[in-house]
C-alpha positions in Angstrom: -54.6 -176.7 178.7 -58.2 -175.6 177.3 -59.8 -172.7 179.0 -62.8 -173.5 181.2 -65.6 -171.3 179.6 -67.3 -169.0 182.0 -70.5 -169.6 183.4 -73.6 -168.3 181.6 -75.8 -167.5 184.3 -78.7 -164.6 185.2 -75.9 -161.9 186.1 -74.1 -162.5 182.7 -76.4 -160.5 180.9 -75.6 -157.0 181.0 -76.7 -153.7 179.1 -74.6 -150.7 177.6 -75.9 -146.8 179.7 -75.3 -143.4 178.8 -72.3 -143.1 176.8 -71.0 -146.7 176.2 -74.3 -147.3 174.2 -72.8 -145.0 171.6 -69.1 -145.4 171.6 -68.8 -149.4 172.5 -70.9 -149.7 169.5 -70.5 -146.7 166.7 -71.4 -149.0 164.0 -75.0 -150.0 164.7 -75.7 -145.6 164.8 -73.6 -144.4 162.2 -73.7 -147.4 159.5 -69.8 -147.9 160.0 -66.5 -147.7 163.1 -64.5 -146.2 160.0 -64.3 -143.0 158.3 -67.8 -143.6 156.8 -69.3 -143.6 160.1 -67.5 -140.4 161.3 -68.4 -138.5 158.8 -72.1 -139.4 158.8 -71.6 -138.3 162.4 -71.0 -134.7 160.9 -73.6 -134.8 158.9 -75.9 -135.8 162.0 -74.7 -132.1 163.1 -75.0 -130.2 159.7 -78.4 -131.7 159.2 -80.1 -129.9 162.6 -78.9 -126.6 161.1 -80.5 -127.3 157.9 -83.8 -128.5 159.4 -83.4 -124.6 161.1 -82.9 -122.8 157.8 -85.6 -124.8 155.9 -88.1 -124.1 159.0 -87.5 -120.2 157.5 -84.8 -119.5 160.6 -81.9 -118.0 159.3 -80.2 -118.5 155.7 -76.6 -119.1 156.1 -75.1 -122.2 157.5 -71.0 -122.1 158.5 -69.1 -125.6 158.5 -65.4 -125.1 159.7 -62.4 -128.2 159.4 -59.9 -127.1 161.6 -56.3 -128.2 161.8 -56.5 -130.3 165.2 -59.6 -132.8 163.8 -62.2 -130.9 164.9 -65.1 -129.3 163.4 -67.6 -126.6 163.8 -71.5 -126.2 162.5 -73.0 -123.1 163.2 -76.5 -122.1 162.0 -78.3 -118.4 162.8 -81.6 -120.3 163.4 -83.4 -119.6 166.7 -81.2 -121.2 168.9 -82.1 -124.7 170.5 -84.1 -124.7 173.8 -81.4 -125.9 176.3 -82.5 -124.3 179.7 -85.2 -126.1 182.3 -87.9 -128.0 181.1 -91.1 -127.9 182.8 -93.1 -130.9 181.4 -89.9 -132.8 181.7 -88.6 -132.1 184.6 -84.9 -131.6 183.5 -82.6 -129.8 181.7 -83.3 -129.3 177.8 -79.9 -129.7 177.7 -79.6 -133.0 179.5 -82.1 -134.0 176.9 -80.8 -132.7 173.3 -77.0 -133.9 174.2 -77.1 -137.0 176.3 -80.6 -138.5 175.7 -81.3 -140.9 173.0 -84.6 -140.6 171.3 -85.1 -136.9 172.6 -86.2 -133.8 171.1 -88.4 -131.5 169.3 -89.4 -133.9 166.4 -92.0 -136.5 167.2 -95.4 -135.0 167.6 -97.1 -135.6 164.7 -99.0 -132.3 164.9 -95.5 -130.4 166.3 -95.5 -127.3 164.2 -91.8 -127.4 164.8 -90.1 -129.1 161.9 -92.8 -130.4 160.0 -90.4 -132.0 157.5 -87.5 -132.9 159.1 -83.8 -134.3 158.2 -83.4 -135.6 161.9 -86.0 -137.5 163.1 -85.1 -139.9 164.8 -83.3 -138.2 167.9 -80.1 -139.5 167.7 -78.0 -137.5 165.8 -76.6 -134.8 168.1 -76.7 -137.1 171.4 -74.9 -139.4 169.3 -72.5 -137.2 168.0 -71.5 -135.8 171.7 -71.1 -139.6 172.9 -68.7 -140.3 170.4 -66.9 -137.1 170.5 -63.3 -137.0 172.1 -64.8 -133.4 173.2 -67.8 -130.9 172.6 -68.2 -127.3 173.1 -71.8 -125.6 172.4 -72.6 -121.9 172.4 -76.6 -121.3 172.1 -77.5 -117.9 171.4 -81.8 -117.2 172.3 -84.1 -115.4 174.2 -81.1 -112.5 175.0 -78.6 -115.1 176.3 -75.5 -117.0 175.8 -75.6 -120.2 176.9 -72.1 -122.5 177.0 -71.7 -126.5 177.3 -68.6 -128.5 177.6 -68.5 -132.5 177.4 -65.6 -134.8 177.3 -66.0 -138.3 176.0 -69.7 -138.3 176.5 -69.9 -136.9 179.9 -70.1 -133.2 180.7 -68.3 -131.0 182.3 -69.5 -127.7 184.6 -72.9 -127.2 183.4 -74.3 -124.7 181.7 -73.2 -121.4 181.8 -75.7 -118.3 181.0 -75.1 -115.0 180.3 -76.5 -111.9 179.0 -76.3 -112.3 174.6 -73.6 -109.5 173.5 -75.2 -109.8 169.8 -78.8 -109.8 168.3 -78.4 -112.9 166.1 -79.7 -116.2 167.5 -78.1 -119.5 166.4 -76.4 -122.5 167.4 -72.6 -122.8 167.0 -71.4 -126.9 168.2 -67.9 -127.9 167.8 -66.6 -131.0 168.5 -63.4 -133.5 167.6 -64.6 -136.9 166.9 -62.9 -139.9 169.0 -59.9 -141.7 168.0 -61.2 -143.8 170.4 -64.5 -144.5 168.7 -63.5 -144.3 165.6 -61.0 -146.7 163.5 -60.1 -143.5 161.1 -61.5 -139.9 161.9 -59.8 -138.3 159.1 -62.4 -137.4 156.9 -61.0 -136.1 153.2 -62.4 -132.4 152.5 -63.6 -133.9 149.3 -66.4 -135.5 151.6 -67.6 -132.2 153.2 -67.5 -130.5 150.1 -69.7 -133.0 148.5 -71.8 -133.0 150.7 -72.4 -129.4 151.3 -72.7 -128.6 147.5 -75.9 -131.3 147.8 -77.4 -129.4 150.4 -77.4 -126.3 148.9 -79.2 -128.6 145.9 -81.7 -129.3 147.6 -81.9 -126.1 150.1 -83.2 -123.4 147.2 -81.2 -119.9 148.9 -79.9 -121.2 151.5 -75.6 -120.0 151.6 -73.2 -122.9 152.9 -69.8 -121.8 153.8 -67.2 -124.0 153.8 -64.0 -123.2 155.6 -60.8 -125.7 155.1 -58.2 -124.9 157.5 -57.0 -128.4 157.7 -54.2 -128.2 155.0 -51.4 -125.5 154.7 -53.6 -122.7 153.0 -56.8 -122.2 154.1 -59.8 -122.0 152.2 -63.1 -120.7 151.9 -65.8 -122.3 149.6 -69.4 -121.0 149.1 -72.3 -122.5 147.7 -75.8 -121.4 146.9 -78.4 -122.6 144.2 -80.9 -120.2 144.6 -83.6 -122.0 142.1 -82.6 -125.1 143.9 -82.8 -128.6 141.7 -83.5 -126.4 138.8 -80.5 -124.8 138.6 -78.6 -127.9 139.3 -80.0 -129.9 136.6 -79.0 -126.5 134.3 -75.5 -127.0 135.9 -75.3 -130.4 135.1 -76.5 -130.1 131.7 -73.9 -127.8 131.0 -76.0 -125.9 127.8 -76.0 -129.8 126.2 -79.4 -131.1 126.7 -81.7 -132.2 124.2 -84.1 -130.7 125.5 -84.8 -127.5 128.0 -85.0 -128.2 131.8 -88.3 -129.1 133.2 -89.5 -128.2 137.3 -92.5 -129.2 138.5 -93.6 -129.6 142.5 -96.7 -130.9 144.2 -98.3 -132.1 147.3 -100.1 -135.2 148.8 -101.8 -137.1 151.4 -101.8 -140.7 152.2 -100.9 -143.2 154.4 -98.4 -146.7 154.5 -100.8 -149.0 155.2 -104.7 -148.9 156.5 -104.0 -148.5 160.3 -101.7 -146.2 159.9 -102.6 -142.2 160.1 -102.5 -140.4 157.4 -99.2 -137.9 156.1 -97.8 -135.1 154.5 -95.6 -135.2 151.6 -94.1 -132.5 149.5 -92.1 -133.2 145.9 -90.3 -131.8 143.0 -88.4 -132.6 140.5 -86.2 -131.2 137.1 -85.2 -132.8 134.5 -84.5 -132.4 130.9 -83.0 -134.7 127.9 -79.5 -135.1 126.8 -77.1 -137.6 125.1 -74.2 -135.8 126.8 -74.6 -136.2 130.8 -76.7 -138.5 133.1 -77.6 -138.3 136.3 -80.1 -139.6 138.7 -80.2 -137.9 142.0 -82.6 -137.8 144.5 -83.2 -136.4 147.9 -85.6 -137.0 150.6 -86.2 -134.0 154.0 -82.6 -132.7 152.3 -81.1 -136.5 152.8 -79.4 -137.6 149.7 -80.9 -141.3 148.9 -78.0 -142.9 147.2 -79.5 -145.9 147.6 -82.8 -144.6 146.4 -85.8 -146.7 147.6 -89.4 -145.3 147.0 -88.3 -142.2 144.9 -86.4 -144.5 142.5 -89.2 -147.4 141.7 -91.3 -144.0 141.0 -88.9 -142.6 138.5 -88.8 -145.6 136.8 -92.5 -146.6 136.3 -93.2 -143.4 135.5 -90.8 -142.6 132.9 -91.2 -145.8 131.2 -94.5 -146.2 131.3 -95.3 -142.3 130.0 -92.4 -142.7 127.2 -93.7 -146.4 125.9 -97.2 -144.5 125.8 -95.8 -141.9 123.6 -94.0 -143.9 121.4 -97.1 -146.5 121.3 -99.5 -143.2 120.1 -96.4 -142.1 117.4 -96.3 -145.7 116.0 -92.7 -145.3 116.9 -92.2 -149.2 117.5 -91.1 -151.3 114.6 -93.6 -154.5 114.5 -92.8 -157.0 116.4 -90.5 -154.8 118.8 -89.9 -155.1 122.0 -90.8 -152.2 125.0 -88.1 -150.1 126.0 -86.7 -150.5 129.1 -85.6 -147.7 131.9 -81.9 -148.2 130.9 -82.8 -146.5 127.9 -83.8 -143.7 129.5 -82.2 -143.6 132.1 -78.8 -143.0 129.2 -80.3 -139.9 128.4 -81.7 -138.4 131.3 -80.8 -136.3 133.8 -82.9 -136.2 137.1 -83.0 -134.9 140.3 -85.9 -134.8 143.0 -86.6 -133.2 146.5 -88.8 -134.5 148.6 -90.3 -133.9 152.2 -92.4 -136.0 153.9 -94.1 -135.5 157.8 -93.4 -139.4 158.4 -90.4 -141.3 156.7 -89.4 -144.8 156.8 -85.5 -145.1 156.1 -84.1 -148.1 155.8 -81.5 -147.1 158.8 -79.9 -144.4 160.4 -77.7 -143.5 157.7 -81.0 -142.6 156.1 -79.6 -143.6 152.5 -83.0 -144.9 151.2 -86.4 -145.1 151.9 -88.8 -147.0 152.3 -92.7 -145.3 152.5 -95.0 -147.1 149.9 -97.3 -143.8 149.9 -94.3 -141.4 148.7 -93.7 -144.4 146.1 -97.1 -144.3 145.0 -97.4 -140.5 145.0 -94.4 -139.6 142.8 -95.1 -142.1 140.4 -98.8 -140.1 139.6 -97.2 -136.9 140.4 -94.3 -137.5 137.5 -96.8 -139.6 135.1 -99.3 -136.1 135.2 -96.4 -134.2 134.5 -94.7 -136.1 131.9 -98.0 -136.4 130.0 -98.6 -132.9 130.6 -95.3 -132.4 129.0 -95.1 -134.3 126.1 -99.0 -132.8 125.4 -97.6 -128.8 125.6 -94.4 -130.0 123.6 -94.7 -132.5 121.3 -91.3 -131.6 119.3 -89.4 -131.8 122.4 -91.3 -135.2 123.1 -90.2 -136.7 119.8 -86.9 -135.4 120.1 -86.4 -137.5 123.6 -88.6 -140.3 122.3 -86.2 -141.0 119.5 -83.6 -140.9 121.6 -84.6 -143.3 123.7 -85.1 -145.8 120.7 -81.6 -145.0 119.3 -80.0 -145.8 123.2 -82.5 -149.2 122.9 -80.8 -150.2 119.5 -77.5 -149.7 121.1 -78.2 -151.8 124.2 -79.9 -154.6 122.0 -76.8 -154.4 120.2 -74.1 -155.1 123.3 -76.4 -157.7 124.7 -76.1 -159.7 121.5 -72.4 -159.1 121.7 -72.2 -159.8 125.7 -73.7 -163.2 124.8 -71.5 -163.9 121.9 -68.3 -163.0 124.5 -70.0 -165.2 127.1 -70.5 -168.4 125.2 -67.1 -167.9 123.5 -65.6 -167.2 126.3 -67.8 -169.5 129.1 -65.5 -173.1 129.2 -62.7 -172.9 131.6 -62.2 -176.9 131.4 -59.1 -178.5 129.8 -58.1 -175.3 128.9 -54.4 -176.2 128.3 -55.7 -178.3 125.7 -57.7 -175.7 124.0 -56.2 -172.9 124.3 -52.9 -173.1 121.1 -49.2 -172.6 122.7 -50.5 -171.9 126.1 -48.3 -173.9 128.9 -49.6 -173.7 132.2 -47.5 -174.4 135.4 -47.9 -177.3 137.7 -48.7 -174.9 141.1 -52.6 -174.5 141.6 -51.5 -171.5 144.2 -53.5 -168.6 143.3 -50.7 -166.3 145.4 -47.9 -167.8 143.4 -49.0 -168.4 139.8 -47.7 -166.0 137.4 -48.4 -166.2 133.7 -45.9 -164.2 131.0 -48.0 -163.2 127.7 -45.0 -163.4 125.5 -44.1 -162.3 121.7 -43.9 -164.9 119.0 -43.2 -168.4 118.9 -39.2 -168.1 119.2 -39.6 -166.1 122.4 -41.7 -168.8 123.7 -39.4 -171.5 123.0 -36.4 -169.2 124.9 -38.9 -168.4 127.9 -40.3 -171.8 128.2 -37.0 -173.8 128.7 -35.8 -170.6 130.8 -39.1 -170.2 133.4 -39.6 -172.2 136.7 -42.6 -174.5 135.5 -43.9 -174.9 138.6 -45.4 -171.6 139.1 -44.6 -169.5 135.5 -47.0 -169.9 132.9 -46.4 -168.6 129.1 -49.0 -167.4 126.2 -47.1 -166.8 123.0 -48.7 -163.8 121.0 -48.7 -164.7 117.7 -47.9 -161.7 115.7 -49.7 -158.0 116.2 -52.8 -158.6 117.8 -56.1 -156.3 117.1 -56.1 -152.5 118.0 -59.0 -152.5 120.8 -59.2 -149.4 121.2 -60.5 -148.5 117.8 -62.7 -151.8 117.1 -66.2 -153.2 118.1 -66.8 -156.2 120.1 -67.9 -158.0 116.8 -64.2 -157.6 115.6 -62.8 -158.1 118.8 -64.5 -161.5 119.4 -63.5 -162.9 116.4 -59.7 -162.6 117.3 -58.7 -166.0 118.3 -55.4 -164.6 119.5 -57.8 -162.2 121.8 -60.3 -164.6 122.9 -57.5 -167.3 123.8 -55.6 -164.5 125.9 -59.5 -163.9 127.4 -59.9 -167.3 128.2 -56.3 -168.1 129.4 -57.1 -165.1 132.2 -60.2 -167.0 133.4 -61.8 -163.8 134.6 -63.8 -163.0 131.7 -64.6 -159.5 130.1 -66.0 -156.2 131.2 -68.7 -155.2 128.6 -70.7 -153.1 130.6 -69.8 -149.6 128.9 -69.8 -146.2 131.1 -67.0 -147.4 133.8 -69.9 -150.2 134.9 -69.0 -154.1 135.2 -70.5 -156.5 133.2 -70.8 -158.9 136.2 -72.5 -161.8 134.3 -69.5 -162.2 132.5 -67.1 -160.6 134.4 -65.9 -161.9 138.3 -62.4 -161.0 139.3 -62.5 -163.8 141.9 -61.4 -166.2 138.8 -59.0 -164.7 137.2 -56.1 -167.7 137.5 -53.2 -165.4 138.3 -51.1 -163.4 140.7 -49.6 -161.5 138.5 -49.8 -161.0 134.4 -46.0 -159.7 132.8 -46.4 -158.4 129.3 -42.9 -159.8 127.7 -41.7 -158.6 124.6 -38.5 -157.2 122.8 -36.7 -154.1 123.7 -37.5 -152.3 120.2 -40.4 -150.5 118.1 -41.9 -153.7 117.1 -41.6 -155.6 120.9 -43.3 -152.0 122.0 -45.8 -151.9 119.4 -46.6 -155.6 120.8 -46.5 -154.5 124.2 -48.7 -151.7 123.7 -51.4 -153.6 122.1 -51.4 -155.9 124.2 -51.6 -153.6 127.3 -54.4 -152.0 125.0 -56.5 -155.0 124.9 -56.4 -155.3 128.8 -57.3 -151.4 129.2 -60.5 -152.1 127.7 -61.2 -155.3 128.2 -60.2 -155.8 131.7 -59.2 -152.7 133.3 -60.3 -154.3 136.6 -57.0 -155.9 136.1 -54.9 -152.8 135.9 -56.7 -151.2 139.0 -55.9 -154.0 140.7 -52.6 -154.1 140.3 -52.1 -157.5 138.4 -50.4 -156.1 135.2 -46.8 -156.0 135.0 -44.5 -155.2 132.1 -41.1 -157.1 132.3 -38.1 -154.8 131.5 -35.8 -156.7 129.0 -32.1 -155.0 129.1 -30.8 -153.2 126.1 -27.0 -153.2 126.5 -25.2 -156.5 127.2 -21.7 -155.2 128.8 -18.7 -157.8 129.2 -15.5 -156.1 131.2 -13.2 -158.5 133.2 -15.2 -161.9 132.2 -18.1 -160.7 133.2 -20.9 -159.9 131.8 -23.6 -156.8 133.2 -26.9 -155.3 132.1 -28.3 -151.7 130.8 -31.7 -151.3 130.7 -31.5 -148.3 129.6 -28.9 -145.4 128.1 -28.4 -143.9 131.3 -27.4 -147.4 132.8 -25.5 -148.0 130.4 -23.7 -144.3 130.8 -23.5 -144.8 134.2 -21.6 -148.1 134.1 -18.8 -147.3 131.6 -18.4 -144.4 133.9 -17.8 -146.8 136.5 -15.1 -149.3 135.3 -13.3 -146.4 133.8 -10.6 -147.3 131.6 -11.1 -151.3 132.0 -11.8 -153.1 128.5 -15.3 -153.4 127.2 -17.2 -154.9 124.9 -20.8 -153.5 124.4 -23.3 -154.9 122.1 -27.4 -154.2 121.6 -29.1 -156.9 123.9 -30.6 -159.8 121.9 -34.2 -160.8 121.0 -35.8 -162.5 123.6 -35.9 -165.9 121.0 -31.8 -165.4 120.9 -31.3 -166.1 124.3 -29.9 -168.7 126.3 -32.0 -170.0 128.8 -29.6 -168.8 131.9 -29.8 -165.5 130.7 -33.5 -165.0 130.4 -33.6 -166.7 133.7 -31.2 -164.3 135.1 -32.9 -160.9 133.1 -36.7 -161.4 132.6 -37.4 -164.5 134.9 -35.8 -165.4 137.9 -38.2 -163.3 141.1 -34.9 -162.2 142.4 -33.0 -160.6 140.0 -35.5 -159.7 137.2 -37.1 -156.2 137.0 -40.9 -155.5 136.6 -42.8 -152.5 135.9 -46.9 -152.7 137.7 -48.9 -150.6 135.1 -51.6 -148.6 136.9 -54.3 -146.8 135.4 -52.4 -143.6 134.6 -49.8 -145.6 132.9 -52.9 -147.7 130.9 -54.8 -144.7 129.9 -51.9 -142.7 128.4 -50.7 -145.3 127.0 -54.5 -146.0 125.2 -54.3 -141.9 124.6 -50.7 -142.3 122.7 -51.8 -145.3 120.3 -54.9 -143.2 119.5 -53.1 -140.6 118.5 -50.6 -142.9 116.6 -52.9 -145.2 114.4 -56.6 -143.3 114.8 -58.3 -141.2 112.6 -56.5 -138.0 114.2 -54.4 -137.3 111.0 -53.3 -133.5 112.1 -52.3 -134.8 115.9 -50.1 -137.2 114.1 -48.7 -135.1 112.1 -48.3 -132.8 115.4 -46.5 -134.9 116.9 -44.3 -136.5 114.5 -42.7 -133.3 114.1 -42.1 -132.4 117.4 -41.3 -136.0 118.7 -40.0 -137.8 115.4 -36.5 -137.1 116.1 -36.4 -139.1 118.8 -36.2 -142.4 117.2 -34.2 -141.9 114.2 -31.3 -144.4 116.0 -34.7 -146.9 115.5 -35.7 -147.0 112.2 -34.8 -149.6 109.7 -33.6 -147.3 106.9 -30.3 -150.3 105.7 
């Protein structure tokens, strides 16, 4: 019997107070109900502290991870106001911890926090609501004051006493909500990250990081004491092309007509290299890894300054196109910091933003400086200029091989029919369909009358494919062996260099297969197949491998018949372990045949059949070794080879073909 909906009626409309507003709904403050959200949470914390140190108020920040979940911020700023508030009429208290939209940030002419992290009043309220519990110790004006909450409500008061030290601070500790939170487990590797970019962008300011959670604890420090300067140095690693450049500025503007007029502060480093990249930049401390306003600046300004230069060189060939950022951007490291007195983010997670005046100011305030730049160092100048030219050449290059790929590799109709020796299966079930990329015509013939044709698949490999590794697209693309193993995939290629998908020709969501077994002989040549193969998919496709599509199917290497019956070692320990087993019983043992030699029940029973055969996944460790070993095998490292031949050679002696 269907439910009779409930009325809909004045009374049904309700609206979330105090702490529910937070902890029924954690996503629409902190981005995310996950781990991402919790740990923004903590940053809502670290981020008054910074706004402290910045202000000039103290110059060492303490961020603890303790073993029960909790963590502590403490800052030796001047200590937030949290006794009774005149204008107000409460508590300061009352308003810093369970008031949204409250505290000292909002007058525009404040001279409190001119340029702030926190603006918008939410972070530390917010934090307390979604806290399973909170503890605060102020330290100002020659007092202690303490604060307990639980679960957004609090507890007792606020104690004051007489201070028993001089130093003023804050010192908040809390243990985020299970309750609120879907995971509140947030790795160390987050908290380190994102204490080292504060210190970036924080020039002398000392972050201490203490990790208590594991079974050692430890104590990390970090302090840039030039800033983004010597970060850009430290990324650069004594590799640039060029030495780093710092510049810094100020402006005043506003959004839009009607709006008042603001503040804003900026700097940035840089410098040249065809070793690292990087683009970072920061806004009132707040990494934008989204970017926003900073990032359109960066790249008008960079282009449009470089094409000038190379425009006054007669750089271009005739007829040549501009360069785009990419170019630069693949030899250029960056970083900016800036500070504005208004900010638009695009949300609370404050990951880009979105002021058209800080756009409009960094893009003159890095065009003066670049031309300033290339005017005081013209052999620098050319150095990055042709540079640039060489990275456009390169990218022109791979865009004439990314279309070649694509049309090649674009039809996915009748492939059966097009595609030579491919035999699909009858099931159209994504979850079930399995396709075995076999070795050689004979082992095609013994896999195809062995396999369940309604959802196993087989590609013969005809012979040893092309190393990858070692060729260019061009080569690649003209394998037909390659491009029919491409197109039999569905999925397409990644060709988009630097760990970055190609997406126009690359989508995962096609690929026509649950899994993809790799099937060849158990000897040198069947893992010479194998290994090519597995190399082609490690750089065409690694997507696959990280997904966890690839499998290798183990064929057995020892065929053992004792009583009538016959048993399987798939390897020499097996096969030890076995004629330990039956003891004294007769035996015959004999070296497993090619997969083309055998009968169809017994590559049903060995390689096929779901329930009896035995797959390897490959994952990316297993791919990238693998990639490593064939290098050193069959590349241009003659005196690795000859390395390891010596040491390993003697392994495969019972291998080699010597009759």
């Amino acid at each position: 019997m269907a439910r009779k909906p409930a009325a809909y009626t004045n009374e049904s409309i309700t609206s979330l107070k105090g702490a529910d507003r937070v902890r029924k709904r954690p996503g629409v403050i902190f981005g995310s109900d996950g781990v991402d959200g919790c740990a923004h949470s903590i940053f809502e914390i670290l981020s008054n502290a910074i706004d402290e140190a910045r202000e000039g108020y103290g110059n060492r920040i303490l961020i603890t991870k303790f073993k029960d979940g909790s963590v502590e911020v403490e800052d030796f700023g001047r200590g937030m106001p949290v006794d009774y508030n005149k204008n107000e009429q409460r508590y300061n208290w009352e308003l810093l911890f369970c008031e949204m939209y409250a505290g000292g940030k909002y007058s525009a002419g404040a001279d409190n926090y001119e340029y702030s992290l926190g603006l918008n009043g939410l972070g530390l309220c917010a934090t307390q609501y979604a806290s399973e519990w909170m503890t605060a110790d102020i330290y100002r004006d020659g007092f202690h004051y303490h604060l307990d909450f639980r679960k957004g409500e609090n507890t007792g008061g606020l104690k004051k006493e007489p201070a028993t030290r001089k130093k003023t601070g804050s010192a908040i500790r809390w243990k985020p909500d299970a309750e609120v939170f879907t995971d509140i487990n947030v790795p160390s590797e987050y908290y380190k990250d994102v204490i080292k970019r504060q210190a970036v962008v924080n020039a002398g300011v000392t972050f201490v990081f203490t990790d208590e959670s594991g079974e050692k604890k430890e104590v990390t420090e970090y302090c840039y004491e030039n800033g983004i300067k010597d970060y850009v140095e430290e990324v650069a690693d004594l590799q640039s092309l060029t030495p780093v450049v710092f510049c810094q500025s100020t402006a005043e503007g506003r959004d839009r007509e009607d709006r008042p007029d603001y503040k804003v502060k900026m700097s940035a480093a840089f410098c040249f290299s065809n070793k690292n990249q990087l683009l970072e930049y920061y806004h009132n401390s707040s990494w934008l890894e989204h970017g926003g306003s900073p990032d359109r600046a960066v790249k008008l300004a960079f282009v449009n300054q470089i094409d000038a230069f190379l425009k006054a060189k007669n750089l271009y060939k005739k007829g040549e196109s501009k360069i785009t950022f990419t170019d630069v951007q693949d030899c250029l490291i960056f970083v900016s910091s800036s500070f504005s007195t208004q900010t638009s983010y695009e949300n609370q997670t404050k990951k880009a933003i979105t002021n058209k005046f800080i756009q409009q100011a960094m893009t003159e305030f890095l065009k003066h400086n670049l031309e300033v730049y290339f005017i005081e160092k013209p052999d620098e100048a050319m150095k990055l200029a042709q540079q640039v030219l060489v990275n456009k050449q390169s990218r022109e290059h791979a865009d004439k091989v990314r279309q070649g790929a694509k049309k090649t590799l674009s039809a996915q109709i009748d492939i059966a029919n097009r595609v030579q020796k491919f035999v699909d299966c009858r099931s159209k079930d994504l979850a079930r369909r399995e396709i075995y990329i076999v070795e050689g015509d004979s082992a095609m013939g013994a896999v195809k009358t062995s396999r369940d044709s309604e959802f196993q698949a087989i590609m013969p490999v005809r012979g040893k494919i092309l190393n990858c590794l070692k060729a260019d697209y061009d080569r690649i693309f003209k394998s037909d062996i390659i491009t029919d193993l491409i197109k039999v995939l569905g999925c397409g290629v990644e060709l988009g260099g630097k760990g970055k998908k190609d997406l126009s020709s690359f989508d995962i969501a096609n690929l026509r297969w649950s899994k993809v077994i790799i099937c060849t002989d158990a000897d040198v040549d069947g893992y010479q197949i194998r290994t090519l193969i597995l190399t082609m998919i490690y750089r065409l496709v690694p997507s696959l491998i990280e997904e966890g599509y690839v499998y290798i199917a183990e064929s057995p290497l020892y065929e053992i018949e004792s009583k009538g019956k016959t048993y399987f070692a798939y390897t020499e320990p097996e096969k030890a372990e076995f004629l330990k087993r039956i003891g004294g019983a007769k035996y015959t043992i004999q070296r497993s045949k090619g997969l083309g030699e055998n009968d169809a029940e017994m590559m049903w029973l060995t390689t096929m059949n779901p329930e009896t055969r035995r797959l390897i996944k490959v994952t990316p460790e297993d791919a990238k070794r693998t990639g490593e070993v064939f290098d050193l095998l069959l590349g241009d490292n003659l005196a690795g080879r000859k390395e390891h031949i010596a040491n390993h050679g003697y392994e495969y002696l019972d291998e080699l073909d010597v009759s």
